[in-house]
C-alpha positions in Angstrom: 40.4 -0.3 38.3 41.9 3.2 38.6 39.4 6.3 38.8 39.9 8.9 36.1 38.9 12.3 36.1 38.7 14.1 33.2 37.1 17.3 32.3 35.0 18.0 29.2 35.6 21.9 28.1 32.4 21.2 25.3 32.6 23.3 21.9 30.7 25.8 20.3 29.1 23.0 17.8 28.7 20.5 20.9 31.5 18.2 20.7 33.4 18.1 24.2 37.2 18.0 23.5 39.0 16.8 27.0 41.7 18.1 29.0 43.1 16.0 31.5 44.2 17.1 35.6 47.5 16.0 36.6 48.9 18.0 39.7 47.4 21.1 39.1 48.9 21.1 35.4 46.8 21.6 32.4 47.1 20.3 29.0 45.6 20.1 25.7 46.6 16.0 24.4 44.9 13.8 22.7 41.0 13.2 22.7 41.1 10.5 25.1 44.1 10.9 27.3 43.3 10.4 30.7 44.6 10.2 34.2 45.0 8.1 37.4 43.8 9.8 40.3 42.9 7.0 42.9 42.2 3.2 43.3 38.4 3.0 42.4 36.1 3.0 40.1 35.9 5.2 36.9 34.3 8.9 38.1 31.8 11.2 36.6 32.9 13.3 33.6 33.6 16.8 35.2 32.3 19.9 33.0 33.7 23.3 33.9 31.3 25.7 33.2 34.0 29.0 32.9 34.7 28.0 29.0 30.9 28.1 28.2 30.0 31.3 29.9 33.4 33.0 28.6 32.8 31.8 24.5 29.3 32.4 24.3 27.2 34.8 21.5 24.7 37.0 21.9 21.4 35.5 21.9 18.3 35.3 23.1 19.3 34.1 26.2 20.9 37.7 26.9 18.2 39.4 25.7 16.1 38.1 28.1 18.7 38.2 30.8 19.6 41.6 30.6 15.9 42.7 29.8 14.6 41.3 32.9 17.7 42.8 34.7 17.0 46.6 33.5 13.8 46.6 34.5 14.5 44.9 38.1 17.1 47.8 38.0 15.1 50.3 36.7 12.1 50.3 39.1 14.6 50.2 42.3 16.0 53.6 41.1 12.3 54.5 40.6 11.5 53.4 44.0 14.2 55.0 45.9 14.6 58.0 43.9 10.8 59.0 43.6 10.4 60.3 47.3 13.3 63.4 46.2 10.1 64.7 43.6 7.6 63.5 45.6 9.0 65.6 48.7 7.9 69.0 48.1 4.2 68.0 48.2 5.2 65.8 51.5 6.5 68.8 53.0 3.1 70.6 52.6 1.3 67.9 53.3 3.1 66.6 56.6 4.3 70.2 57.5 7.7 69.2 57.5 11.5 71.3 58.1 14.2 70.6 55.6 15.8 68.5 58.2 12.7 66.3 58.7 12.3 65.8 55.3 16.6 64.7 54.9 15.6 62.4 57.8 12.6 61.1 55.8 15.2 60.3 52.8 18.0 59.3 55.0 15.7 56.3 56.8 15.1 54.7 53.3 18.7 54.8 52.7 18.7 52.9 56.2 16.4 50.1 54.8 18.9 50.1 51.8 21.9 49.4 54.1 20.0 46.7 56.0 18.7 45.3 53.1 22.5 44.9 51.5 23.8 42.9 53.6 20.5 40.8 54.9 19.8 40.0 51.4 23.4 39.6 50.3 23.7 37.1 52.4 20.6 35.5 51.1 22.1 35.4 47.5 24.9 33.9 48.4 23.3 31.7 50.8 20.6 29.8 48.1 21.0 31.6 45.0 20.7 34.9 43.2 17.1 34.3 42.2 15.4 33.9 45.6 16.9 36.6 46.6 15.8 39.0 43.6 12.3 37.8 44.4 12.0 38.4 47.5 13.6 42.0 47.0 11.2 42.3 44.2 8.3 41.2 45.5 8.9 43.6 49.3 9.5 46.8 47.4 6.7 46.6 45.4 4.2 45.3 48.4 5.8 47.8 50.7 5.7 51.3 47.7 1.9 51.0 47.5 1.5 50.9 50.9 3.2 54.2 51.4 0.3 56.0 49.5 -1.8 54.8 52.7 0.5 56.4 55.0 -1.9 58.2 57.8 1.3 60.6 59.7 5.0 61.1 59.5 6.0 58.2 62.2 3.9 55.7 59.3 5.3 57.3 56.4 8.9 56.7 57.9 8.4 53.4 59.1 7.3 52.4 55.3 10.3 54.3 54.1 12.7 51.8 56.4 11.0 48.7 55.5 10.9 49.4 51.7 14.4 50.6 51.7 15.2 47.4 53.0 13.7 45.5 49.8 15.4 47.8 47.8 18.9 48.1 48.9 18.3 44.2 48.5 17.8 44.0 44.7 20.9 45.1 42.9 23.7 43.2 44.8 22.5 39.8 43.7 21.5 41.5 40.2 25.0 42.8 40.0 26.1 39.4 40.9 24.0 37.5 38.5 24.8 39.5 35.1 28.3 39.5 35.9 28.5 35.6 36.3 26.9 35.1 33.0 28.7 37.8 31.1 32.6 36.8 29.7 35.1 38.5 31.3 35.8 41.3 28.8 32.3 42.4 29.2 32.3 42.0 33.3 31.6 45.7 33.9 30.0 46.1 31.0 27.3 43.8 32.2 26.8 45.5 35.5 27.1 49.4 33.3 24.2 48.4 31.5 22.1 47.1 34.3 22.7 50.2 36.2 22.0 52.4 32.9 18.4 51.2 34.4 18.5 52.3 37.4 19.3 56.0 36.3 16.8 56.2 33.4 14.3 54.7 36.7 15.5 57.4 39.0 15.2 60.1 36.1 11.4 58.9 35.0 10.5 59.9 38.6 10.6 63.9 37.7 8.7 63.5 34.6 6.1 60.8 36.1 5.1 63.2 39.0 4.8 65.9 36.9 2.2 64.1 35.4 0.2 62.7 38.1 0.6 64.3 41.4 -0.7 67.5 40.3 -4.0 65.8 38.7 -4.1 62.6 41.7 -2.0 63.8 44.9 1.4 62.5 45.8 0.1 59.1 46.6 -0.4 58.0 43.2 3.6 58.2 42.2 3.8 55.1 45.0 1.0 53.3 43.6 2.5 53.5 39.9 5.6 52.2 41.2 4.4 49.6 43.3 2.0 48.5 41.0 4.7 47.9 38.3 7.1 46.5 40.9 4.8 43.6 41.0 4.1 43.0 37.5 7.6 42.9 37.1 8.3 39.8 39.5 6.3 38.2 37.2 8.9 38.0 34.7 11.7 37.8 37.2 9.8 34.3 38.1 9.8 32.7 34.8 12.8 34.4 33.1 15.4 34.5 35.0 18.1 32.1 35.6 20.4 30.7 39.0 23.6 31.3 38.3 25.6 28.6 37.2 28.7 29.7 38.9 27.0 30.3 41.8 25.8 26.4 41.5 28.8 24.7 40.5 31.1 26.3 43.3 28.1 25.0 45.7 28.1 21.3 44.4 24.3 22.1 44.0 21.6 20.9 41.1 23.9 19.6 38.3 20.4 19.1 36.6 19.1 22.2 37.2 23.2 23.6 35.3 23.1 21.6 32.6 19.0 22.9 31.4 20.7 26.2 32.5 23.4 25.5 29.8 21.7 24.4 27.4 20.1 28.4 27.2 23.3 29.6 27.3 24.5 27.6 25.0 21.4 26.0 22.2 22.4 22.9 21.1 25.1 21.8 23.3 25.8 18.5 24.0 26.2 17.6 27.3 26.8 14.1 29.7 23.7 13.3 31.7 25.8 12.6 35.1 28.1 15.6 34.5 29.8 17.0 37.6 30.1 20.6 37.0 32.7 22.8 38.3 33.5 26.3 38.1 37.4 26.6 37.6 38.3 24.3 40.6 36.8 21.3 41.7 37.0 22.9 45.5 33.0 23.0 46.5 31.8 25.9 49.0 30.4 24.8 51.8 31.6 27.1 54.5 29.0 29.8 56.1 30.2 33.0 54.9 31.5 35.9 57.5 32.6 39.4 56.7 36.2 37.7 57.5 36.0 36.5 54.0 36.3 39.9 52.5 39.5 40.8 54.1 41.3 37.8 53.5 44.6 37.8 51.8 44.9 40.6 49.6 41.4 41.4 49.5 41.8 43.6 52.9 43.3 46.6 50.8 41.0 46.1 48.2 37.6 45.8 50.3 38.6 48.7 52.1 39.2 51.1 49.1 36.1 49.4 47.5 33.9 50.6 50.8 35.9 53.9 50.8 35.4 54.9 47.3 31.7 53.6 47.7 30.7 55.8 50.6 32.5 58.7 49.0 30.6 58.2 45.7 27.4 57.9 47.1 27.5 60.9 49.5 27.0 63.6 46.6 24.7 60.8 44.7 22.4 60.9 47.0 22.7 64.4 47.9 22.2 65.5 44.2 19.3 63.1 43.7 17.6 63.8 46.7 17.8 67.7 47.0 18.1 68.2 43.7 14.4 69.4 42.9 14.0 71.1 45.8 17.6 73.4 45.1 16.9 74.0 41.8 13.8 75.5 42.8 15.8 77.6 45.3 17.7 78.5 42.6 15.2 79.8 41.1 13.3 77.4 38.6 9.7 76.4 38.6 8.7 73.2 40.3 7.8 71.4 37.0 10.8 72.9 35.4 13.3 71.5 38.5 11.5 68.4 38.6 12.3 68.5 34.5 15.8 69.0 35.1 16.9 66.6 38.3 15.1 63.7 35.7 17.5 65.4 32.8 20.4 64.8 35.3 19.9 61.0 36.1 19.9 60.5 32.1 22.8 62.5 31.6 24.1 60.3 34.4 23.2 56.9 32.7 25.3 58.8 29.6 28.1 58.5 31.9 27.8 55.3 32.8 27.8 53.9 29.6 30.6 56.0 28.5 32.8 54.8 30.8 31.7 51.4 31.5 34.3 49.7 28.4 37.1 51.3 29.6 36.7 50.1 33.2 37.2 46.1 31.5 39.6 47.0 29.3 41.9 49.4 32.0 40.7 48.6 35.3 39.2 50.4 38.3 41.8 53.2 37.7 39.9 54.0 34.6 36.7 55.5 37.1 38.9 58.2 38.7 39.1 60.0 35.6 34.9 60.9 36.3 35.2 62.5 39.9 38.4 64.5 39.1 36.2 66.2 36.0 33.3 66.7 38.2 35.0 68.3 41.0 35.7 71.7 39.1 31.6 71.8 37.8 30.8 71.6 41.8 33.0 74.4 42.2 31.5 76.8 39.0 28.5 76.1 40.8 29.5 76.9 44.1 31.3 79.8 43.6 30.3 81.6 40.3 27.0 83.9 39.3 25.7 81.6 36.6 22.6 82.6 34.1 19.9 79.6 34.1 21.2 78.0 30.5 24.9 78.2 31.9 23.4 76.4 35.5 22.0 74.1 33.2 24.8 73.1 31.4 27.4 72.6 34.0 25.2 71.0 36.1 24.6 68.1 33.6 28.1 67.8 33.1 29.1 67.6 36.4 25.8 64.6 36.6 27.7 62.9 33.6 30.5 62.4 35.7 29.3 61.8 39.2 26.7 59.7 38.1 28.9 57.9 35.7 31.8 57.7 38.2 29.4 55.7 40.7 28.2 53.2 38.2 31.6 52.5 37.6 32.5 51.8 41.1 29.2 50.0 41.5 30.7 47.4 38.6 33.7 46.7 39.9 32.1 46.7 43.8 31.8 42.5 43.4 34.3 41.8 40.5 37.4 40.5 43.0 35.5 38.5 45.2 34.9 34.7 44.2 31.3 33.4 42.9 30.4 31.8 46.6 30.9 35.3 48.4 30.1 37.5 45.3 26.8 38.8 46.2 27.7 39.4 49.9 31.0 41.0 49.0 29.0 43.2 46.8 25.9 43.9 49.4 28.3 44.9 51.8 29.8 47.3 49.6 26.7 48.9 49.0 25.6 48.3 52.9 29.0 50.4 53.8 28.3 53.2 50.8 24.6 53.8 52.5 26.9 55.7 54.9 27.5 58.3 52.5 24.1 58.0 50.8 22.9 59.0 54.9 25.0 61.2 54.9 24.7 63.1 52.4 20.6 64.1 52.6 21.0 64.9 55.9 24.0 67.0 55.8 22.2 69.2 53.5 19.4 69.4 55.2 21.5 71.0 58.2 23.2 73.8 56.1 20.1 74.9 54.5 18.7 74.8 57.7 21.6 76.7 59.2 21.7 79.1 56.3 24.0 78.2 53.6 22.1 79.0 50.4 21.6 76.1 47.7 24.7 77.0 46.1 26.7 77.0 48.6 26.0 73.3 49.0 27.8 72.2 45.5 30.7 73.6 47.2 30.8 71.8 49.9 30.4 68.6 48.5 32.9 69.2 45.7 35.4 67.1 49.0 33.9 63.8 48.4 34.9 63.1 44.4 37.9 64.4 45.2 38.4 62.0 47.7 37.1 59.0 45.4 39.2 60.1 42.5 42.1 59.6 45.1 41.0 56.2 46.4 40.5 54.8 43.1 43.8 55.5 41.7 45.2 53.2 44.2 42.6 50.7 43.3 43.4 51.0 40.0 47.1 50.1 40.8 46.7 47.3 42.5 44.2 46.0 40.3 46.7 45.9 37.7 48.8 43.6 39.9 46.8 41.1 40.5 48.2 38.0 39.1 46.0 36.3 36.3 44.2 33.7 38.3 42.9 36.0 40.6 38.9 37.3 40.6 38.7 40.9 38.9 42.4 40.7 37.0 42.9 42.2 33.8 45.2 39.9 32.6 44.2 37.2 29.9 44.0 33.6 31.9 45.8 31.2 29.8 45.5 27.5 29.9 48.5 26.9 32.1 47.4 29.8 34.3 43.9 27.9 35.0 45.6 24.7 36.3 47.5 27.2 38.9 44.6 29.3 39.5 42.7 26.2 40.3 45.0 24.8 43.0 45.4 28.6 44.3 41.9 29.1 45.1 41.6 25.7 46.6 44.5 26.1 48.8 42.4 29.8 49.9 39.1 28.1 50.1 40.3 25.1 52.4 42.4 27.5 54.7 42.6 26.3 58.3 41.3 28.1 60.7 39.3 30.7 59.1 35.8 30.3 58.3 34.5 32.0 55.0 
């Protein structure tokens, strides 16, 4: 008897119509048309899961999703961002120099880079959700036990270790939203995720303004911890694998289809379904950096990492010196810690600002952000300004950076295929903790050597202008990739999917190279 493999693309009201493989062509026939692939007996029906993710609604299944998402998000902002208000009262406390207290920011952000490509590995390895809770579950354990810090060599041990946890969370977050999201929402997906982490970063100011005075420094940790943990107990029983993820592994076809079905309520699906995510190739190599410069993702990775680093250089630098230069400046410490929280939400304004044009025109779309903050560093640096005038151009210039970085942070993953995805985006953010290093420390030696606060803005004003740069080129060859490939922004169309399918099992099943 010959074997036949057909694959079931189900509809909306649960009633699969069929489309048959024939050399890598695809078609739209009859119901039942079939065809011979091999002498045997007849095969499993072979669901691909792309057409169900990309022509779902709006449901619950989102809502909880997303919700569960933003909050993961949210509390690793929190977490990270909390010792930059917390600092001033470490300084006392500790009797530390500026540049012991950059050093005190730049060893979490060495945790972070650790923690990117360990646990990025990990999600790609067995599955988004292990590795959210186990990211989830460190940062939390590891925040409260900073409050029990006895000296500075404890405090920055616990700063390493629970960077590493956090620099851990978002990559396979980033990784999981996006795989369930259609592709004209992709960025989106990942924009509103990180819309979470700035509002978590910006509740820090407020929050310590509110405790620390009436319970000591320690208690910010303790909040934050203490939450952290009562979160993972939603990430447990809310949150889904990824089906992509699943189906490109050959793993749980069980496990997808109870998946589906929450994606997708009343869908009617085979009970020995084979499930596939746009090409029957299954992933089963170990994955090595390799990967991400294969083909024409070496230009891309590289101007991904570039672009990153240069991104999160005067992030981190704003976030983490902020407070502490606006009281330089000349503000009160509750009224700086006011403002630097005013400056991640103006921030997560930017982020969702420009996170619908990045799907609809491409990474190029970001550059437009650093190019419009580059002239606010510059007012700052160089001009006299009165307090509501600092005010002012400082948020803008917050709108843009901060906005410009969750841009790049969407698109960090988008052009890598669902088996890499969440190491190709850890390493991204692994390579941007560079900059994020960079950037508290570098501070920390010019006020130490005696530039004045504003004299900082200025010299940072380089690094946008250097990512507005990088991502115009980006931009340009994102808009050349052809259809089939991961991050395009063309339209695949049915023909194009047969093609696409043989191309990316012709680059999976390359001799020679191990992915």
């Amino acid at each position: 008897m010959r074997r036949v493999q057909t694959i079931y693309h189900p509809t909306p009201l649960g009633e699969p119509y069929w489309q048959s493989a024939k050399r890598g062509e695809a078609h739209w026939p009859q119901r039942t048309k079939e065809c011979a692939l091999s002498n045997s007996t007849t095969s499993r029906p072979t669901i691909d899961v792309l057409p169900l993710i990309e022509n779902q609604k709006a449901g619950r299944f989102w809502t909880a999703l997303f919700s569960v998402s933003w909050l993961v998000a949210f509390l690793d902002g929190f977490d990270l961002q909390v010792i930059s208000f917390a600092g001033r009262y470490l300084k006392q406390s500790y009797h530390l120099t500026n540049t012991e207290l950059g050093t005190l920011g730049t060893v979490g952000v060495v945790g972070t880079l650790l923690g990117g490509i360990v646990i990025g590995y990990l999600g790609d390895r067995v599955g988004r959700k292990p590795a959210i809770v186990v990211s989830v579950t460190g940062f939390g354990i590891f925040m409260v036990l900073v409050a029990f810090a006895q000296d500075y060599p404890q405090l920055v041990l616990l700063r390493l270790v629970t960077g590493l946890f956090v620099g851990g969370a978002l990559p396979p977050v980033w990784a999981l939203v996006s795989e369930f999201a259609p592709i004209r929402l992709r960025s989106t997906s990942v924009v509103i995720v990180m819309v979470g982490y700035s509002i978590g970063s910006a509740s820090g100011g407020p929050l310590s303004n509110l405790l620390i005075p009436r319970f000591g420094w320690q208690s910010v940790f303790l909040a934050g911890g203490a939450a952290s943990l009562v979160v993972l107990v939603a990430v447990v029983l809310v949150l889904p694998e990824s089906v992509k993820f699943l189906a490109q592994k050959g793993l749980a076809p069980d496990r997808i289809g109870r998946i589906l079905r929450r994606v997708r309520p009343g869908i009617s699906l085979p009970a020995d379904a084979k499930y596939v995510a746009g090409t029957e190739a299954i992933e089963r190599k170990q994955f090595t950096p390799v990967a991400l410069f294969r083909g024409r993702l070496a230009m891309i990775t590289l101007l991904v990492w570039a672009s990153y680093f240069c991104s999160a250089t005067v992030v981190f630098y704003l976030t983490f010196w902020g407070p502490i230069l606006n009281e330089q400046i000349g503000f009160s410490v509750s009224a700086a810690a006011t403002l630097a929280a005013g400056t991640s939400a103006a921030g997560a304004l930017g982020q969702v600002l420009i996170g619908r044009f990045i799907d609809h025109r491409g990474a190029g779309a970001i550059a437009y952000m650093p190019l419009l903050a580059v002239p606010c560093l510059l007012v700052i640096g160089f001009v006299h300004l009165s307090a509501l005038a600092y005010v002012v151009v400082l948020l803008l210039s917050n709108v843009f950076i901060i906005g410009g970085h969750g841009g790049v942070i969407s698109v960090s993953g988008i052009f890598y295929r669902p088996a890499i995805r969440a190491n190709g985006a850890g390493w991204a953010t692994s390579v941007s903790k560079l900059g994020a290093m960079l950037g508290p420390w570098l501070a920390g030696v010019l006020l130490d050597h005696g530039l004045n606060a504003q004299g900082t803005f200025f010299v940072f004003a380089v690094f946008p202008l250097a990512m507005m740069t990088l991502l115009m080129v980006l931009g340009r060859l994102q808009r050349r990739l052809p259809a089939t490939a991961d991050g395009s922004l063309r339209p695949v169309t049915a023909a194009a999917g047969g093609a696409g399918a043989a191309a990316r099992r012709e680059e999976t099943t390359t001799p020679g190279v191990s992915g």
